[in-house]
N, C-alpha and C positions, 0 to 999 in steps of 0.2 A: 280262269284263264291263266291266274298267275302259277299254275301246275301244271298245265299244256306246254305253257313255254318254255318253263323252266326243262322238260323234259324234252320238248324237240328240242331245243339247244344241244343236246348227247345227240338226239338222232341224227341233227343237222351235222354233226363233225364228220359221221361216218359217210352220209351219202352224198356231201358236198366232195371231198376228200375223195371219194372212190377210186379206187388206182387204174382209172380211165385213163390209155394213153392221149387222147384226143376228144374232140367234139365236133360234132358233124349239123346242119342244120337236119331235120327229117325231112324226108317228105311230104309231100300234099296227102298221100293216102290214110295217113295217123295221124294228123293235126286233127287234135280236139280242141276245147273246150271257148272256141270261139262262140259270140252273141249271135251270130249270122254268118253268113256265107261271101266272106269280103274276096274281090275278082281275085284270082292266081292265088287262091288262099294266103295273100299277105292280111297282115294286122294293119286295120285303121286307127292309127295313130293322132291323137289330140298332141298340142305343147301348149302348158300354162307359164309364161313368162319364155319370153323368144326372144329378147333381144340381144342376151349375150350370151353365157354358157349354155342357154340351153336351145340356141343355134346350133352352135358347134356340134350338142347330142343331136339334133334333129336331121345334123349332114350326115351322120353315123350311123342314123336311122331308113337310110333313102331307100332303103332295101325294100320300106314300108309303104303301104299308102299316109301321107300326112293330109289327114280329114279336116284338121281345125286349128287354127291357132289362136290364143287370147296371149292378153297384154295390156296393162294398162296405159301403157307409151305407143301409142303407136304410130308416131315418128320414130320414136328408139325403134321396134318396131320392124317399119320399113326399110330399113338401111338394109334388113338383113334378111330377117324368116318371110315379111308379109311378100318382097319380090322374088322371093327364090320359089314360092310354094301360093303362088297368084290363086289358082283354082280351092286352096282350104277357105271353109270358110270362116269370117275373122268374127272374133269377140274380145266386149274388156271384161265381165264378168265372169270368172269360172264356174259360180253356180250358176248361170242365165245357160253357160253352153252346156253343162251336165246335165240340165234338166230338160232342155230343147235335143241336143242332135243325139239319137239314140242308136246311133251308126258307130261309136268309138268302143274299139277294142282294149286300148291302151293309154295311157296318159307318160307325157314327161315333163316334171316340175321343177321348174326354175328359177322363182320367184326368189324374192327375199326370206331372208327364214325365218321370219314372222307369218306367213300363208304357208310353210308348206304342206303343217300337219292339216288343216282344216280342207284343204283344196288333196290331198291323199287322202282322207279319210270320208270326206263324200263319195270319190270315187271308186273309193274300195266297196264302199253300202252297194255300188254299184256294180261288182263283181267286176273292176277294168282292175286289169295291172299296172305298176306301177315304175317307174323310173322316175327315183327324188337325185337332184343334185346335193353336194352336200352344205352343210351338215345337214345328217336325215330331219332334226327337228329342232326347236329352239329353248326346247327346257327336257328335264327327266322325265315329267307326266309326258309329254306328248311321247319322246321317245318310245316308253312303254304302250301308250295307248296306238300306234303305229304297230309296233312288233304284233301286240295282241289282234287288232283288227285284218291285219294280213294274215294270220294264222286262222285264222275268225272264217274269213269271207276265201279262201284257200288259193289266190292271187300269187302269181307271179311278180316279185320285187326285187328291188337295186336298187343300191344308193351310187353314187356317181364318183365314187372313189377308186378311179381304175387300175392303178396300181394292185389292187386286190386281185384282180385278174391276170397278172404279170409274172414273169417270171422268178423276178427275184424275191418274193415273201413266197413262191414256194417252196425253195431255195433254203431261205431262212426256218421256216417250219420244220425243211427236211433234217437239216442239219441238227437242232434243238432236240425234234425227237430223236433224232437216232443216239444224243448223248454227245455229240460232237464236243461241243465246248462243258457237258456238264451241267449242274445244276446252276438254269439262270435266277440270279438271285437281289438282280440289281440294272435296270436300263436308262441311260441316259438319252433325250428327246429333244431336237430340236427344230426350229423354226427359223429361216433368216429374212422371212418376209414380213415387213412393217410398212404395207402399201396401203393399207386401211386404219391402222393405227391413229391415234389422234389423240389431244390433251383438251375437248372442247366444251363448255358449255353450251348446253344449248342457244340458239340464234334467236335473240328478241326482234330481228328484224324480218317482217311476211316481205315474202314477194308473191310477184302477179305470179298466179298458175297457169301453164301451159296450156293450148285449146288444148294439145292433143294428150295429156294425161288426167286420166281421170285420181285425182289426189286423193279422193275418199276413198276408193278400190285401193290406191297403195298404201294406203293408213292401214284398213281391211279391219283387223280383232285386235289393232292395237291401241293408244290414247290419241284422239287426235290433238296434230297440233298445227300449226301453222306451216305453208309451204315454204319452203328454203333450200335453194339450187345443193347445199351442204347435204342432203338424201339423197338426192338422187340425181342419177345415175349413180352405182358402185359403191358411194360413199356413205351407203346405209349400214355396210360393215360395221363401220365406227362408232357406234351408235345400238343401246342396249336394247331400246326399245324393238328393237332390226334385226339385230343382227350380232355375233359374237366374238366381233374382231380375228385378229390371227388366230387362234383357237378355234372359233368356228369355223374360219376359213382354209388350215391347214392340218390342224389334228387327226380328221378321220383319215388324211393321207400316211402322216408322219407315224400316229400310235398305231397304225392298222397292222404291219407288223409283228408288232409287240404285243396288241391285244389277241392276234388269231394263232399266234406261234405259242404264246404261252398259256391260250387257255382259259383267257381270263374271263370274270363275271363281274360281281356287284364291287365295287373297291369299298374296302373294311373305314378306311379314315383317309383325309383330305388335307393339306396347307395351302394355302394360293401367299401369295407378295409378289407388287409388282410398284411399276411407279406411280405418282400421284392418282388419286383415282377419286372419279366424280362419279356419281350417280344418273349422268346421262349418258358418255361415251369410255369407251376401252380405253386404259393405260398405253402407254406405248412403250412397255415392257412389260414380262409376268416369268414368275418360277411358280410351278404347280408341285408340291409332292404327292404323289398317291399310295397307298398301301392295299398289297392284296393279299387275302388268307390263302392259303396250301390248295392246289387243289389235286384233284383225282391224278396217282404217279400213271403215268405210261408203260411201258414195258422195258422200256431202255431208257427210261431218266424220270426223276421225282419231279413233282414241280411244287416246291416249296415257297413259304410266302414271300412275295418280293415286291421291290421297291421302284415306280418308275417317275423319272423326273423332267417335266417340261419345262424347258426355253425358249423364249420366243423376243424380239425386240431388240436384237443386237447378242441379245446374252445366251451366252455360249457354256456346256457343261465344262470341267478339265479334261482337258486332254489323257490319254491315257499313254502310259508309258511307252508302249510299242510302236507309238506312232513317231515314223525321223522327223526333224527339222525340214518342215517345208512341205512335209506329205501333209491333205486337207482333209480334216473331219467331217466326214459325210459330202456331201456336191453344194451346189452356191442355192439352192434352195432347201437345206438342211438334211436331218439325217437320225441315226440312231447308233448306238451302242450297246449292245446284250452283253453282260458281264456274267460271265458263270465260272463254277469254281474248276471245271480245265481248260479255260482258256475265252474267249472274246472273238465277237462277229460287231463288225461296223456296215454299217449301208448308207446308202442318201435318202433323201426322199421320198416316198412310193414304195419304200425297199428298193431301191434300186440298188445293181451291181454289189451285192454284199461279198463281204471277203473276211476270210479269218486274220486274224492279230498278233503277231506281225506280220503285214502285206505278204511278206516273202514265205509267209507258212503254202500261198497258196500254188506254190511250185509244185509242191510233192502233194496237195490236197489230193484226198480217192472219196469224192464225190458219193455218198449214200445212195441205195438206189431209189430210183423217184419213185414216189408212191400217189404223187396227187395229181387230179383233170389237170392236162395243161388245157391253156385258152389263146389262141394264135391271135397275133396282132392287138394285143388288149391295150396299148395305150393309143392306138390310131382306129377306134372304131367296134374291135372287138369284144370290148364289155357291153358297149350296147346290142350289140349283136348276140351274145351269149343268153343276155337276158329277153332278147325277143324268140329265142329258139326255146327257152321256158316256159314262154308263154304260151306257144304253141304246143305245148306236152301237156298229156291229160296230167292233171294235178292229185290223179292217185299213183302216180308212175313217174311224175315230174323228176329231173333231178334239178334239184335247187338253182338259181345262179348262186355265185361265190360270196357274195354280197348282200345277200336278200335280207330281208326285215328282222329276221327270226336273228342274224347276227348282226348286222350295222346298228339295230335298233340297240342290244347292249353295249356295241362300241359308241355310239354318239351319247349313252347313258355318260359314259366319261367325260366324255369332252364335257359336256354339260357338266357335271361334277367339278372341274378344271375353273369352269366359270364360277359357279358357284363357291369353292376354295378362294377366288381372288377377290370377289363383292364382301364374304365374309371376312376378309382378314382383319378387320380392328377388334374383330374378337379377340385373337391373340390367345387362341387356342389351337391343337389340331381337332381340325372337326371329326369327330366318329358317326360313320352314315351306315342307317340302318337299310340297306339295297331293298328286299320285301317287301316293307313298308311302308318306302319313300320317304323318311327324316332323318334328320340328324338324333341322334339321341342325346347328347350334351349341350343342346341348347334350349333355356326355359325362359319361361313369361318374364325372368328379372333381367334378361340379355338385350343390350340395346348397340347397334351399329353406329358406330359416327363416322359423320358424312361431311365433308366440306362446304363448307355454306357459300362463302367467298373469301376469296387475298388480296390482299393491297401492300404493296411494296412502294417503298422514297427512302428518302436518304433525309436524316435530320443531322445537320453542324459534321457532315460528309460522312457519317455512318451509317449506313446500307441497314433497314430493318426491314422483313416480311412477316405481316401480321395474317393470320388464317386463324377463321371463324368458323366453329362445326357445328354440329345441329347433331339432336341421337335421335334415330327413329329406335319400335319397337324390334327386334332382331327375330322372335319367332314367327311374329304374322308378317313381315315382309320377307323371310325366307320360305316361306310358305307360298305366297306369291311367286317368287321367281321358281320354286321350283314346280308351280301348279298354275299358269297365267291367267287373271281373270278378262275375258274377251270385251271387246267394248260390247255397247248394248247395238243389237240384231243384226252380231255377229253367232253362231251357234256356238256353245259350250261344247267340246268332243272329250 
């Protein structure tokens, strides 16, 4: 599988890419490869985790029939999916509804990103496509075991990073390849959202659980531990066992960009440093470096090995010289920087709005001609849309959506990576990662991580002392661990 993929990966550039002006839904008369014969040939639609973002895809979805929804809050819940879509019918378990309603076309995942891969990968066994929010998964195995399964089982996939579908990263791509700024050789990446961030130990204090959530379904394949309003809702983000903090929550947006315009695959080596950091939840700051090898030149521009840098938690890359006083790096939810050797493209968020460096080049700019599917309306509705019209094309004919497994699955390899750079940094090495065979290659059985045990701060005869206590675990089998997660017991192994 690991030579399937790596080869639709080439295939994918071309027929993703296709210098299609437009996308049209088809017709009823060539809609294949549905289970059954759903009325007005729409797709019957499941959602696993409804209560927040993957509401919002489910209103984007309307087009569709919505058959089912699960959740394990269902108060969260109600507020939103269970009264807008009364008629689906409701479940907390997503294996109870996979295995009962055998009416669903389609799945869209919204859960925490500790269920996503488990809850996509039964239902690929199942031949349903797929809509994951993002991140597609919560470590590197699962990412890859996703890519490969949807290539496997020949599903229609998207991850929920709509900007990918937008204007402006095709914009960015067009410009790159045509040579525009030159050989990119250097990108800076950031983040200005710290709404999940956190500095916590774990809560020794249980609270009562809710009637209406069932806490063993949101624990699901991870350790359990005790209920604490500090999970959940939202604030599972913060929290490793959950979730990936701002990286998880923002990178597939921010490096999507960067990863689809230059091409990139497995990153050669790693640095993560960030602020204090616990082994229960996310710092609330990180710089990630990444390093990638040369890869295959284009026609009109090399693409040589280059350097990309995340920020995220207030912290900001430098400014680059083009930029006046006062002009703002990227939009108030961050952005990027492509640095090539004739010249610089900046964006915000999502790729949004890029423009060459200095702002005023883009006067006299003469735009490259477009070469890539545009997708209408992709941040209000239309990537989900895109990927339901995929679903309805025979899957030997299909054209991919922009997003699908075969590529988000190697972009959320990074992010993943990102994490894994900032849990290792008391190494005080750059880590060198072997992509093919999922390790590091410079870390062995004598490598041990130190981990913060606890601090205690006072003041003795008014001099302020902070004492901090570490513990070393072993570094290869708990990098091993994270980057392979052992599920709890009868949860399944995927």
């Amino acid at each position: 599988m690991r030579k399937e993929s790596h080869l639709s990966r080439r295939s994918f550039i071309g027929k993703t890419f296709s210098a299609t002006a437009g996308i049209t839904i088809l017709p009823s008369t060539v809609i294949a490869g549905l289970g059954h014969q759903a009325p007005s040939d729409k797709l019957n639609i499941a959602g696993i985790g409804v209560g927040g973002m993957g509401y919002n895809n489910l209103r984007n979805m309307e087009s569709e029939n919505i058959v089912a929804l699960c959740d394990v809050d269902w108060a969260y819940a109600e507020k939103s999916s269970f009264s807008r879509w009364p008629k689906a019918k409701k479940y907390t378990d997503f294996r109870e509804m996979l295995d009962q309603q055998k009416d669903i076309d389609a799945v869209m995942i919204a859960t925490p990103d500790h269920t996503h891969a488990l809850a996509a990968v039964l239902a690929m066994r199942q031949g349903k496509h797929i809509y994951m929010q993002t991140p597609l998964a919560h470590s590197v195995y699962e990412s890859r075991v996703l890519r490969e399964t949807a290539i496997r089982y020949g599903v229609a996939t998207q991850m929920g990073n709509q900007g990918n579908s937008d204007e402006g990263i095709r914009l960015i791509c067009e410009w790159i390849w045509a040579g525009v700024i030159g050989e990119v050789t250097h990108v800076d990446a950031w983040s200005n959202s710290t709404i999940w961030t956190q500095e916590l130990e774990r809560s020794i204090r249980e609270q009562r659980i809710p009637k209406t959530l069932d806490w063993d379904l949101f624990i699901g394949p991870a350790k359990m531990r005790p209920y604490n309003e500090v999970y959940h809702p939202w604030n599972w983000r913060g929290w490793w066992d959950f979730g990936a903090g701002v990286l998880g929550s923002m990178a597939c947006h921010i490096l999507d960009p960067v990863f689809k315009s230059l091409m990139l695959e497995y990153t050669s080596s790693v640095q993560g440093s960030s602020t204090t950091l616990n082994q229960e939840s996310v710092p609330n700051a990180e710089i990630v470096k990444y390093e990638f090898p040369r890869r295959d030149n284009l026609p009109k521009v090399a693409m040589p090995e280059v350097s990309v840098h995340w920020y995220d938690g207030g912290l900001m890359p430098p400014r680059p010289n083009e930029l006046k006083d006062n002009e703002m790096m990227g939009d108030n939810d961050g952005g990027c920087i492509f640095y090539g050797t004739r010249g610089k493209i900046m964006c915000g968020a999502y790729g949004k709005n890029p423009a060459l460096l200095p702002l005023n080049e883009m006067a006299h700019f003469q735009q490259p001609v477009k070469s890539i599917r545009r997708i209408s309306n992709a941040m209000t509705g239309g990537h989900e849309q895109d990927w339901i019209r995929a679903c309805k094309e025979d899957k030997n004919i299909r054209i991919e959506a922009p997003s699908n497994f075969n590529y988000s699955g190697l972009l959320n390899e990074m992010v993943a990576m990102g994490v894994l750079a900032v849990r290792l940094q008391s190494l005080q090495r750059k880590l060198i990662w072997d992509g093919p065979n999922m390790r590091f290659a410079n870390i062995g059985h004598d490598d041990h991580i130190k981990v913060p045990a606890k601090s205690n701060f006072n003041t003795i005869n008014g001099i302020p002392q902070l004492r901090r206590e570490y513990t070393t675990i072993p570094a290869l089998e708990t990098c091993d661990e994270w980057i392979r997660h052992t599920y709890r017991i009868g949860w399944e192994q995927i």
